[in-house]
N, C-alpha and C positions, 0 to 999 in steps of 0.2 A: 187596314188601309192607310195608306201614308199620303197628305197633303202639303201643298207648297203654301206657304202661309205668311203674308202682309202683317207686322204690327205697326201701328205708326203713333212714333211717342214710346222714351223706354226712361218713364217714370217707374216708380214702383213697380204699378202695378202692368207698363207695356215690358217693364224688364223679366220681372218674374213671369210672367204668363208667356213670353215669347221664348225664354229658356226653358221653360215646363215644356211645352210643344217640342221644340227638339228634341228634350229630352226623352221622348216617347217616339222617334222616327221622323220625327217632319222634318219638310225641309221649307227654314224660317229667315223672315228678312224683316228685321227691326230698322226702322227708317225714323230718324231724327234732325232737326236742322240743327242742332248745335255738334259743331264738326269737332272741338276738341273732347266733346263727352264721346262720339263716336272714336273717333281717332283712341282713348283711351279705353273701348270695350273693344276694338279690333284688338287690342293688346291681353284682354281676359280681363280688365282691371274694372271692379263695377264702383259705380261713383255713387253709392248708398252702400250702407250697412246692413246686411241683413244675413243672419246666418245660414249656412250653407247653397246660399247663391253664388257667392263667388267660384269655388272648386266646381260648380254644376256648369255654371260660366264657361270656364275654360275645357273643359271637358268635350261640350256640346261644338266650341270654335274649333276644338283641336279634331274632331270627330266631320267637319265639314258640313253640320247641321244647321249652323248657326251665322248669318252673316250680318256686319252693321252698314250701313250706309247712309247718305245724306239725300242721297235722290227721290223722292215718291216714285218716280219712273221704277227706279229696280222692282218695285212690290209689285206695282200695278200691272209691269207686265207680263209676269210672273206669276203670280197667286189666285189661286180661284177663291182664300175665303183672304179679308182683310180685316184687321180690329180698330177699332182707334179706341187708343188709351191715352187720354188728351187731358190736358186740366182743366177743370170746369172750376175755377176759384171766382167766388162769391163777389157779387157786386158790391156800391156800401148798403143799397137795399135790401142786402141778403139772399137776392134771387141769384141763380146761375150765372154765370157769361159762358156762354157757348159759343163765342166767335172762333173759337179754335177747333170746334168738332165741326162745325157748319164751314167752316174755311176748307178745311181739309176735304170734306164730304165737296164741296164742289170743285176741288181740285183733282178729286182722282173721278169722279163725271170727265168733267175736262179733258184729263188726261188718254180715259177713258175712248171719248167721242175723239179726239183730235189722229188717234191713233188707228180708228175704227177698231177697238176690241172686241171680236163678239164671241169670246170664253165669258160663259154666266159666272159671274163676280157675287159672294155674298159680302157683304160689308156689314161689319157688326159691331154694335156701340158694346165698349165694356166700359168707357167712362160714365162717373156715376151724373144722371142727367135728371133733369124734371118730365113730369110725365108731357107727352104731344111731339116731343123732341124726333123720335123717329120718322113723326110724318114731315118734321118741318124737312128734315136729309133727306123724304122721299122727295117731296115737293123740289128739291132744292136738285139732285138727280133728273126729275123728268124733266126740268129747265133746261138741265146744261147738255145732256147726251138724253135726251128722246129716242124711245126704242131700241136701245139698249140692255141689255141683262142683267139688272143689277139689283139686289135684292139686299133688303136694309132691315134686321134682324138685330133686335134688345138682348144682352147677356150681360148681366149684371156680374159684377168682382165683387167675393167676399172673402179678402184676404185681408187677414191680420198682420199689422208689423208685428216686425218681429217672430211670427210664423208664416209669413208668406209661401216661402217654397212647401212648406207641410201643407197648407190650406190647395198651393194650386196642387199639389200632388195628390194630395186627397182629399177632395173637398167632400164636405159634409152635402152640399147639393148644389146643381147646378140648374140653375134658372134661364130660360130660354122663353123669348118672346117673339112668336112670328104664329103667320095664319098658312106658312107655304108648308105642305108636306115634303120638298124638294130640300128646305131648308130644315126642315125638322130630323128628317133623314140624314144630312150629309151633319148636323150638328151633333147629332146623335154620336153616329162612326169617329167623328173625332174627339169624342170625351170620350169612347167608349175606356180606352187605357186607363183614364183613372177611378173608374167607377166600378173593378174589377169585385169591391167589397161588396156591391148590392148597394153604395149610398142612390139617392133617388137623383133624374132628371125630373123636371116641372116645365112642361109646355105651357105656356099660356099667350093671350094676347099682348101687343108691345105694351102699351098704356101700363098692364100691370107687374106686366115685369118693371117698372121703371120705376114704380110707385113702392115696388117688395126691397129694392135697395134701398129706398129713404125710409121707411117703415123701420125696414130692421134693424139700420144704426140707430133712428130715434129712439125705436123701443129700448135698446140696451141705452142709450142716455139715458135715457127715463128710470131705468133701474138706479144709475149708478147716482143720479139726482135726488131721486124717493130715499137713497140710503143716507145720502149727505145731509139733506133736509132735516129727516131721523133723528141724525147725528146732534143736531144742535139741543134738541128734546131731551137726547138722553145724557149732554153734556148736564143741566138744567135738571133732572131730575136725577141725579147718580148713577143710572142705569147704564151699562154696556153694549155699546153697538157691536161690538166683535161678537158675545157671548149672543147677542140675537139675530146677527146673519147669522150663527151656527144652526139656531133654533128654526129660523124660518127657510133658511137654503134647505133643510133634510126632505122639507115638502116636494115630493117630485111635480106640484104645479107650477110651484115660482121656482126652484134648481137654484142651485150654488153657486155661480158664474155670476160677473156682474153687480155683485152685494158687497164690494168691499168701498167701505167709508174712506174718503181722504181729500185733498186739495182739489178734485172737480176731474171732468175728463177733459183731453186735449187732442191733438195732432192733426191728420188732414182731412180726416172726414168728419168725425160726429160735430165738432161744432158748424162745420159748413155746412151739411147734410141739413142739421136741427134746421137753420137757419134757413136754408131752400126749400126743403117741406113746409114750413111754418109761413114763408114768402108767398109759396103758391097754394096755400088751402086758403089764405086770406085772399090771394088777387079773384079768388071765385068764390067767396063770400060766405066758405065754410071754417071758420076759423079754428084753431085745433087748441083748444085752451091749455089740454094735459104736457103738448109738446111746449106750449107757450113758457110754463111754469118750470119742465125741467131745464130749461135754458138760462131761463130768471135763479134758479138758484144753484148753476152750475158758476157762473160769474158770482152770487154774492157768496159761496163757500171756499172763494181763495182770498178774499175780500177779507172774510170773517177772520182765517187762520194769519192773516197778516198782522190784521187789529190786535190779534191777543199778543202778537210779538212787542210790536208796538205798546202796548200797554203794561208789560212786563216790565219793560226797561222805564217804565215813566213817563211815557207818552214822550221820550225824545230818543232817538238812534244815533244821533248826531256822533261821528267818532267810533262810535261801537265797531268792530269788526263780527258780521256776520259769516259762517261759511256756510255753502249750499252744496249736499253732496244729492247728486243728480241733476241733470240739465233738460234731456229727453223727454218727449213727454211718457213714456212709457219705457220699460228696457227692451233690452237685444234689439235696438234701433238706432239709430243717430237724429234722428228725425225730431227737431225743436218746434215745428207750426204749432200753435196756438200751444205750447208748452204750459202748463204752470210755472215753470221755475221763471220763465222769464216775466210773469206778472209780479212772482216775489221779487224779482234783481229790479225790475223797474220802480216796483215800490218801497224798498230798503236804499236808493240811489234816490228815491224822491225827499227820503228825510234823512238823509247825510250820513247814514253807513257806508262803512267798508266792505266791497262784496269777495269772498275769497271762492272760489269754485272748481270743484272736480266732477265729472262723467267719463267713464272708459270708452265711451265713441262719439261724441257730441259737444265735443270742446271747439272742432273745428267750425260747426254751425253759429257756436253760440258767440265768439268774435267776429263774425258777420255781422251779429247784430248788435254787440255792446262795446266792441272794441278794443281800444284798454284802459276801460272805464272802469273794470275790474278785474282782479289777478287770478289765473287761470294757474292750477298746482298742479304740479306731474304727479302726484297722487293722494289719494284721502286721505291720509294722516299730516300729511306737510300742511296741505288745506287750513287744519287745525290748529297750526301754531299761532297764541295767544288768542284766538279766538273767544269772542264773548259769549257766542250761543252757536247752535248746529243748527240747518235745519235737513232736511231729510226731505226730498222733492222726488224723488224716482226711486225703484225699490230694488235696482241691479241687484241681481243677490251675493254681491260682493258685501253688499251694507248691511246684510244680514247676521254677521257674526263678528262685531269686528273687535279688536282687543280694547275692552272700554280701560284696563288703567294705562294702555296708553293713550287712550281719548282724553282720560281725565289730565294726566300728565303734559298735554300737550295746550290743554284751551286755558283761557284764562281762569273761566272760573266752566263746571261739568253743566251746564244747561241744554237741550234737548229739545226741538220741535218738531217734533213725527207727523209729517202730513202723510204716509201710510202705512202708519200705526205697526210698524216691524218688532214692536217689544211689549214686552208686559209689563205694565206700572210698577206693579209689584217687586219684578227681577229690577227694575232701573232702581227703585227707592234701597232696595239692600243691595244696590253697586254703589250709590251714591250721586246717580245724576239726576240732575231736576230734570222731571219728561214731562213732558205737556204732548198729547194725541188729539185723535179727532174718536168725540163720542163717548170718551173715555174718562173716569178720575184724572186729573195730575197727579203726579210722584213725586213727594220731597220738595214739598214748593215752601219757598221761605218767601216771608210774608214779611 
């Protein structure tokens, strides 16, 4: 069964989810106020990085599946189901701001009643929201168009940068919050295409659909937090963190995913997510201490791997030329929000280094926000000219093999700080470069 289908917002996740949908027969209408980002996908050209979005893109435009526009009117009058994929960015409180899912939500009421619509509309949150959120769009609904059809249904995104198109194409499962069997049913028929493997649908009530999205980015913070923590233990005691995520991932209770030690986790969701969930178990007076703690020491483990830079050189940077290869906070993304690398560039600019910097998609982000405050290379080895140390912020796997004697040949002196941990102490100490990791011995540290 084929449906006409509203996204409204073509971030991330309204881009990927709205070309998923065509890509399975619908026929889709992504609606955005910013007209030169639309003017630019009317062209096929996606304004994020993410692989195999773009050819999917153009594909689904050239195929007549897929339209952009700037009007809410084209969706609304058009579509029986609509999403909003809106951004819910963090107050300085840490809670939500919703004035964009709530704006929108009574603009297509509005549009709705102004027009007399009476094709039954489902409207369905895939921005990630705090729980109650749905009733506030109902409430907000029965104000503006009274007796009208319109039905406000939780479906949570769990797509990965940088796998995006894999995750909407095949998601591992798909969460659905509503008490309508009207709406269960017709949600049903339109996942049905990608669920062709047996992965599960989950019906539940909105409240906890809404709560399973913030849950589930916490809990993997919390992972990758418990490992970092770890880290400093078994920096402190000799002990290898690599050699005991191997040991404790085989467990099929805690799984291999999510155990890798390094600079802290970043981008648009888990610290925002942390931060919302942690906002609102406190504003009702259930405070969530375990999410409290992976937060507290997701900030002091980029803190900590700065300090050792820092103390390396003498407690002064002053003049040093550092280079920073990765900018993203993660690979196959362009995406720098809450990046680490840009905590290091902030605090190597804080005590009078030079910052030299390379990423294969995320150069453009990263002069948005530092300018030319520091020098941005046309590739990782030029990066390295005369450079005093490396450090290593994102793990593209370009940085995974790379010709160390011309690393060595190119820096001033072979120095080495792996915030995640791409080598073995060992293989650095018989190439010759001093390696400092997370968790880990150092290699060949001169003292």
């Amino acid at each position: 069964m084929s449906f006409t289908i509203g996204v409204v917002g073509t971030g991330y996740v309204g881009l990927v989810s709205g070309t998923s949908f065509a890509a399975t027969g619908n026929d889709v209408y992504c609606i955005d106020i910013d007209e030169e980002k639309i003017n630019k996908l009317n062209q096929g050209i996606s304004p994020i990085y993410e692989p195999g979005l773009e050819h999917m893109l153009q594909r689904d435009i050239r195929d007549g599946r897929l339209h952009f526009s700037t009007r809410l009117e084209d969706a609304v009058e058009r579509c029986s189901i609509i999403f909003l994929c809106l951004p819910t960015p963090p107050n300085e409180d840490g809670s939500a701001d919703l004035q964009h899912v709530l704006k929108v939500a009574g603009d297509i009421a509005g549009i709705v009643s102004d027009k007399n619509i009476a094709r039954r509309i489902i409207l369905v949150n895939k921005s990630t929201v705090p729980v109650g959120t749905a009733e506030k769009v109902r409430r907000i609904i029965d104000q503006i168009a009274p007796g009208h059809k319109i039905d406000v249904v939780s479906n949570p995104e769990f797509l990965r940068e940088g796998f995006a198109v894999e995750d909407a194409m095949k998601p591992e499962r798909v969460v659905i919050g509503t008490s309508s069997e009207y709406v269960e049913k017709t949600m049903r028929d339109l996942y049905q295409p990608f669920l062709r493997s047996g992965n599960p649908i989950f019906v539940m009530d909105e409240k906890s659909a809404e709560v399973t999205k913030y849950a589930a980015n916490s809990f993997l913070a919390t992972k990758i937090s418990f490992m970092n923590d770890l880290s400093e233990y078994c920096e402190a005691v000799g002990a290898d963190i690599e050699k005991i995520r191997m040991g404790i991932g085989s467990d099929s209770r805690i799984g291999k995913r999510f155990l890798f030690a390094g600079i802290g986790y970043g981008g648009s969701c888990f610290p925002k997510d942390v931060r919302a969930l942690k906002f609102s178990a406190e504003n009702m007076g259930t405070p969530l201490k375990i999410i409290s703690a992976a937060e507290e020491v997701n900030k002091r483990q980029i803190i900590r791997f700065c300090d050792r830079i820092l103390s390396r050189f003498g407690n002064s940077l002053k003049g040093k030329k550092i280079t920073i290869w990765g900018l993203s906070f993660k690979p196959n993304t362009d995406d720098t929000r809450d990046a680490p690398s840009f905590v290091i560039i902030d605090y190597l600019l804080r005590h009078r280094a030079k910052v030299s910097a390379f990423d294969q998609e995320a150069m453009s982000n990263t002069k948005v926000r530092f300018g030319e405050s520091i020098e941005y290379s046309r590739d990782m080895y030029s990066a390295l000219l005369d450079s005093d140390a490396l450090i290593i912020a994102t793990e593209w796997n370009v940085f995974r093999n790379p010709d160390f004697a011309k690393v060595k040949e190119l820096m001033a002196r072979p120095l080495m700080f792996d915030g995640r941990n791409l080598f073995e102490p060992d293989d650095m100490e018989e190439i010759g470069v001093e390696y400092h990791c997370i968790g880990r011995r150092s290699a060949n540290h001169d003292n």
